[in-house]
VOZA-928877 format. One record per residue (C-alpha): y, x, z; residue number from 1. Coordinates in steps of 0.2 Angstrom, whole numbers, plus 5000, padded with zeros to 4 digits. Each point is the difference from the previous one (the first is absolute). Layout:
REM residues N
ATOM    yy    xx    zz    i
ATOM     Y     X     Z  NUM
...
REM end
This chain:
REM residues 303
ATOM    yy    xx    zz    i
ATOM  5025  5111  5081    1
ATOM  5006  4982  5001    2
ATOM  4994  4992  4984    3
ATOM  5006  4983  4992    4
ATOM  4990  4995  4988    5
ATOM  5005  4985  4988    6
ATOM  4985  4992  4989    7
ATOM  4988  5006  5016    8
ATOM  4991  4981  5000    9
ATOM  4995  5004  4983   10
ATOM  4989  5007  4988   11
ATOM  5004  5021  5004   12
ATOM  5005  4992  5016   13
ATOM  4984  4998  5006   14
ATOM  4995  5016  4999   15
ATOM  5014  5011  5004   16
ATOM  5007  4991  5017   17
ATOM  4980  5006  5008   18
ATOM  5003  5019  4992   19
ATOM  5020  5000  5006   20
ATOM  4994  4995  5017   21
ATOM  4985  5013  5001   22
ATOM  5011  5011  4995   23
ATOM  5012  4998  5015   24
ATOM  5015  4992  4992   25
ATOM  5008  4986  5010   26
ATOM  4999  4984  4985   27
ATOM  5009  4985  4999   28
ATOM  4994  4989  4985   29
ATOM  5012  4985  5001   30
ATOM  4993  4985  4990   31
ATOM  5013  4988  4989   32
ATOM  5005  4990  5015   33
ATOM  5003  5014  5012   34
ATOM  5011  5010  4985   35
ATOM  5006  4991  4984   36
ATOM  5003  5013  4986   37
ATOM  5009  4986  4991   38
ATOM  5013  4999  5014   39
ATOM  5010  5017  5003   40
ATOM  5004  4994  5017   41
ATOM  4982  4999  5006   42
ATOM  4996  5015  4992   43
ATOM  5014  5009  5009   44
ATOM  4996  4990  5016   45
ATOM  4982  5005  4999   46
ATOM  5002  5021  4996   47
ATOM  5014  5001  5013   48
ATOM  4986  4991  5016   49
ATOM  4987  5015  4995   50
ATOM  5010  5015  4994   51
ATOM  4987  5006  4989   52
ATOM  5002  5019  4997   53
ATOM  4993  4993  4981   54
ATOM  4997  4986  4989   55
ATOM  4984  4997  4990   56
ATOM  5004  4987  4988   57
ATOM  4986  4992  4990   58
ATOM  5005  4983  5002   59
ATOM  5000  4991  4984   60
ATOM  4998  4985  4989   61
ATOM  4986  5005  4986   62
ATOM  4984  4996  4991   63
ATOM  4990  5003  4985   64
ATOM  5003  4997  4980   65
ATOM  5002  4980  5004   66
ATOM  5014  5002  5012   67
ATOM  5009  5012  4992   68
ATOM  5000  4989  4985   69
ATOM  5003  4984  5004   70
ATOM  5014  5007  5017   71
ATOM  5010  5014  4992   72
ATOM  5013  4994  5007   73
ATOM  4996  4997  5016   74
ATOM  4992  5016  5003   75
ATOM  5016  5008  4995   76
ATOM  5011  4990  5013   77
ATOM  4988  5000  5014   78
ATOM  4996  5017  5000   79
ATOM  5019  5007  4995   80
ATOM  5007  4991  5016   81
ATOM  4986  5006  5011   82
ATOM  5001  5018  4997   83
ATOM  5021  4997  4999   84
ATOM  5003  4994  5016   85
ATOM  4987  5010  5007   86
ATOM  5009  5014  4996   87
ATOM  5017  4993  5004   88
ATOM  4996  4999  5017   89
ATOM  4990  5017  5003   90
ATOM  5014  5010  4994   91
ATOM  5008  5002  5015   92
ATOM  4985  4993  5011   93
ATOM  4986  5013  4993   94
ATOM  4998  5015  4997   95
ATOM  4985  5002  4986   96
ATOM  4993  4988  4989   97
ATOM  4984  5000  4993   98
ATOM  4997  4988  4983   99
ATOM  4986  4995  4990  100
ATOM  5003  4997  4983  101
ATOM  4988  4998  4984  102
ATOM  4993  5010  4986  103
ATOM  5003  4984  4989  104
ATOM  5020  5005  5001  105
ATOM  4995  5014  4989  106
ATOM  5004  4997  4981  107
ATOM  4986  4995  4989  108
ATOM  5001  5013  4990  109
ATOM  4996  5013  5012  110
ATOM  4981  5003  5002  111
ATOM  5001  5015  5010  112
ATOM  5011  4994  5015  113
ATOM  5012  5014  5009  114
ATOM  5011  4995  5014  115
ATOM  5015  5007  4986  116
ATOM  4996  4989  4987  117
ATOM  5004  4983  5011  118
ATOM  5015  4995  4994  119
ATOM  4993  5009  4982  120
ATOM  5003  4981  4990  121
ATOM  5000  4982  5003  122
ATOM  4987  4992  5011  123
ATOM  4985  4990  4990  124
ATOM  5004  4982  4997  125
ATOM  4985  4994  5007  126
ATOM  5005  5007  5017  127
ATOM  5018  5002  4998  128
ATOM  5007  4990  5016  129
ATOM  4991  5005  5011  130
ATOM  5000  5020  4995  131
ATOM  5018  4999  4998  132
ATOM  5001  4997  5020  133
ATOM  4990  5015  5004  134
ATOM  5011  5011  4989  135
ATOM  5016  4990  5009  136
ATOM  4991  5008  5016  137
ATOM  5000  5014  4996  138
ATOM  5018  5000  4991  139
ATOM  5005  4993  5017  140
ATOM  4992  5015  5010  141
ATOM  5009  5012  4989  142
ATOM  5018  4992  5002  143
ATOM  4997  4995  5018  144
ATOM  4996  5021  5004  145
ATOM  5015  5003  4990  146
ATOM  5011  4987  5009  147
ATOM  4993  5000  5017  148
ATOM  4987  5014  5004  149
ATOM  4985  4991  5001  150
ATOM  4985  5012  4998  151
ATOM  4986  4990  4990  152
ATOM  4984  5001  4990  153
ATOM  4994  4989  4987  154
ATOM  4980  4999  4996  155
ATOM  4996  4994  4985  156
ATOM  4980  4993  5002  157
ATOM  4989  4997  4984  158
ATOM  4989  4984  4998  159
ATOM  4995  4997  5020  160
ATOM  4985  4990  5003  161
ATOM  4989  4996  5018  162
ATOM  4999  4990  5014  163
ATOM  5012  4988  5002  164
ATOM  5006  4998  4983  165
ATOM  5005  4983  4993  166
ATOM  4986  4993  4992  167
ATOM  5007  4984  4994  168
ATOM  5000  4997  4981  169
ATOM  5020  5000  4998  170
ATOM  5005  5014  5010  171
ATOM  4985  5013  4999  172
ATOM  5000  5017  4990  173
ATOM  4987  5003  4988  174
ATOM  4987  5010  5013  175
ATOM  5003  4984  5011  176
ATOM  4997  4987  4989  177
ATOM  4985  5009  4992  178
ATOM  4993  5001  5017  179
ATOM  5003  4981  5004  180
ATOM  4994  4995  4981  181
ATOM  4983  5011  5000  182
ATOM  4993  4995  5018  183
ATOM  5004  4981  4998  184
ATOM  4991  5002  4982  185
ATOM  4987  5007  5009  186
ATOM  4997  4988  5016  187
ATOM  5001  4987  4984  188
ATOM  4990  5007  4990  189
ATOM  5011  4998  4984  190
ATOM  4996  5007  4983  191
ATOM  5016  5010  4998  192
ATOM  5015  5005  5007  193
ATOM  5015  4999  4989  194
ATOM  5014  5019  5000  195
ATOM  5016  5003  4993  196
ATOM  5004  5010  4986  197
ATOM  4987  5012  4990  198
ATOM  4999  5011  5017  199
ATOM  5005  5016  4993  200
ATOM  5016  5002  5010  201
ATOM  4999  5015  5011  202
ATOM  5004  4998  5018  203
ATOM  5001  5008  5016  204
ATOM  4994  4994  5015  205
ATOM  5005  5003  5018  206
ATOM  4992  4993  5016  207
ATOM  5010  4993  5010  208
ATOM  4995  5007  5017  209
ATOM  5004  5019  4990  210
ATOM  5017  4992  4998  211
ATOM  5001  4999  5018  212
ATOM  4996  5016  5003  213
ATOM  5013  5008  4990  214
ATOM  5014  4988  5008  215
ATOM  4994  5008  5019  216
ATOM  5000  5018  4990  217
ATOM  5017  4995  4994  218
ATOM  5010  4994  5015  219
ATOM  5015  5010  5004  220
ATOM  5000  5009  4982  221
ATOM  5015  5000  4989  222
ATOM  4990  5003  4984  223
ATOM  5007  4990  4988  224
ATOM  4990  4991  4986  225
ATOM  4981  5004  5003  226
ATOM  4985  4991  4990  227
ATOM  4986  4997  5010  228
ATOM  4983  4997  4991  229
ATOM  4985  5008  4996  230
ATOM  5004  5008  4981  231
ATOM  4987  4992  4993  232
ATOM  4997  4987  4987  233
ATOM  4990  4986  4996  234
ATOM  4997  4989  4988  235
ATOM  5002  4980  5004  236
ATOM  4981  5001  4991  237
ATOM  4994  5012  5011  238
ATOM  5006  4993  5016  239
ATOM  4992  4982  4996  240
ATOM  4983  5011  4997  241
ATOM  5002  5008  5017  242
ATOM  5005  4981  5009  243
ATOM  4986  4990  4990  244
ATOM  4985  5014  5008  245
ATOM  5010  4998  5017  246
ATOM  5000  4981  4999  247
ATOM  4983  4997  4994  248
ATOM  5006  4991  4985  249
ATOM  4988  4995  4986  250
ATOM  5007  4994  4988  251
ATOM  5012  5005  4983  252
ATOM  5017  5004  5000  253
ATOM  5011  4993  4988  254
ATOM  5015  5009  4995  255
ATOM  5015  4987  4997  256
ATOM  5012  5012  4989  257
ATOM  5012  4986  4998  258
ATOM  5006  5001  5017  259
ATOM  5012  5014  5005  260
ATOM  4993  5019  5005  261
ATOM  5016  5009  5004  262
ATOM  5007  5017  4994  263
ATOM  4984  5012  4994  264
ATOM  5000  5013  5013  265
ATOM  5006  5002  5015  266
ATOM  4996  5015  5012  267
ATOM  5011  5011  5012  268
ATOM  5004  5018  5001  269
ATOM  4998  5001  5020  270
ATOM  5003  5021  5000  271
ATOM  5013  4995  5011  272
ATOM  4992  4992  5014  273
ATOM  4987  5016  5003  274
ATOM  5015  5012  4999  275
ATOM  5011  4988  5013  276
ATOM  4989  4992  5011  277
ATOM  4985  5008  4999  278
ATOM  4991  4984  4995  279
ATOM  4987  4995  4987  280
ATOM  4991  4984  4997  281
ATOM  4981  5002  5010  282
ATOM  4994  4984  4994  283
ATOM  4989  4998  4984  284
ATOM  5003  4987  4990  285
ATOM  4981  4993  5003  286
ATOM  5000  5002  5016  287
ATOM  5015  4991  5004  288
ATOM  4995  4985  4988  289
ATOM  4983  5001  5011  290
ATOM  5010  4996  5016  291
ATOM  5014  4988  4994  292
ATOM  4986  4989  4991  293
ATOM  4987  5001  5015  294
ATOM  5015  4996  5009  295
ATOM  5008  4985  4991  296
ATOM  4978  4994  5000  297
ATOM  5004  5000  5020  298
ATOM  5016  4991  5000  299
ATOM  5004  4991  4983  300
ATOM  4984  4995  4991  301
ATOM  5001  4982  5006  302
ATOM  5018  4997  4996  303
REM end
C-alpha cells in the first residue's frame, strides 16, 4: 500500500515508518516544510503528489500535565485545524484514513474505558483542549463517511512511553519525566526526587513500539473506534517503584500531593482489538521500562 504518514518525525513516528517499510508498504512521511497541516492548500498539494491509498494521521501538538495546563488553548486550535484540513482535502484524494486519538478524551468519570462510552460525558478539565480535538477527530471521521465515503479507523492508545519520547520537563508525560527525573538524580547523587500527587491513580501503560504494531495490523481496516493498550493497571506508586530499581536510584521519594494527579483510574476495555485485529499488547510493562531507560542512558543521560 501507499502509506502517508503525518507525525512520522515524531515520537510513534520513529517506530512505525521502520515497521511500515519492513512490512512492504510504499511510506511517505512529509515533515512541516514539505506539508503544512495548518495550510489546506499544502496539505491538498501534498496528498494529491503521492496518492496514498491511506492516511496515518498522528501528527499533533501535545504534552504532559504542564502543557496541557498552561496551553489549553493552544492545543485545541492547533490540533483542530490539523486534523481539519487533513480531512478536507483527503475526502476526495483518499480513500481510508487511519487516526490516532487518546484515552484522555474519555470522561473522568469512566474507570472502565469502552469504545461506547467516549462521547459518555464531558472531557476532564485538566485535559479538556486537547481531548476535545481527538473527540473532534473522530466526530469528523463519522460525518466525513457520511458525507463523503471515506473508510476510516480511529485507535485510541493508553499512556505510550519508549524511545524517543520528549524528555523535556514541559512537554513530557509522567513515564517520561519520571525517567528523565530518576536517572539525573541518580548520576547526581541527590537525596530525593520530588513526584506528584499521592500516586494512587491507576494507569495503564502502553509501549510505544506495541502501538506501532497495531497501526501496521490496522492498515486497510475500517474498524471504527478501537482502544489499544494492554488492560492492565498500574499505580503512579508502583510505576516509580519499578523505574527507581531500573534507574539505580538511592534515594527517597517524596510524594508532593499538592500538585495535580489527574482522574483516579484510568484503564481500557481493549476486547475490541483481539476480536478486530487480532492484536494484543506483547510487551510487559517491566520490560519495556527496561529498554526505554537503558535507552534514554545511551542517548539522553548527558542532556
Amino acid at each position: 500500500m501507499r502509506v502517508l504518514v503525518t507525525g512520522g518525525s515524531g515520537f510513534v513516528g520513529h517506530h512505525l515508518l521502520p515497521k511500515l517499510g519492513n512490512a512492504g508498504h510504499e511510506v511517505r512521511a512529509p515533515r512541516s516544510k514539505e506539508m503544512d497541516l495548518m495550510s489546506l492548500t499544502s496539505v491538498e498539494t501534498t496528498i494529491a503528489s503521492f496518492c496514498p491509498d491511506v492516511v496515518v494521521h498522528m501528527a499533533a501538538y501535545y504534552g504532559g500535565i504542564n502543557i496541557n495546563v498552561h496551553e489549553p488553548a493552544e492545543l485545541l486550535y492547533r490540533n483542530s485545524i490539523m486534523t481539519m484540513n487533513l480531512l478536507q482535502a483527503v475526502r476526495v484524494l483518499c480513500p481510508l484514513v487511519l487516526g490516532v486519538g487518546s484515552a484522555c478524551a474519555y470522561p473522568p468519570d469512566v474507570t472502565d474505558l469502552k469504545e461506547d462510552y467516549l462521547f459518555s460525558g464531558p472531557c476532564h478539565p485538566s485535559v479538556e483542549g486537547y481531548a476535545f480535538t481527538k473527540r473532534l477527530q473522530l466526530t469528523a471521521l463519522r460525518v466525513y463517511e457520511r458525507q463523503y465515503g471515506i473508510k476510516w479507523a480511529h485507535l485510541v492508545p493508553a499512556n505510550m512511553y519508549g524511545e524517543y519520547d520528549e524528555y523535556g520537563e514541559y512537554r513530557s508525560h509522567v513515564v517520561a519525566a519520571l525517567i528523565r527525573r530518576f536517572i539525573e538524580a541518580t548520576v547526581k547523587e541527590q537525596e530525593e526526587v520530588v513526584v506528584w500527587g499521592s500516586g494512587k491513580a491507576v494507569r495503564e501503560f502502553l509501549y510505544v513500539g506495541d502501538l506501532a504494531d497495531a497501526i501496521v495490523k490496522a492498515l486497510g481496516c475500517s474498524v471504527g473506534v478501537v482502544n489499544i493498550g494492554t488492560g492492565v493497571g498500574t499505580s503512579i506508586r508502583e510505576l516509580v517503584d519499578l523505574l527507581v530499581t531500573l534507574t539505580g536510584f538511592r534515594g527517597k521519594v517524596v510524594w508532593d500531593v499538592s500538585k495535580p494527579e489527574g482522574v483516579d483510574k484510568k484503564v481500557l476495555i481493549v476486547d475490541r482489538a483481539k476480536q478486530l485485529l487480532g492484536w494484543t499488547a506483547p510487551t510487559s510493562l517491566e520490560e519495556g521500562l527496561r529498554r526505554t531507560v537503558d535507552w534514554y542512558r545511551r542517548n539522553c543521560e548527558s542532556d
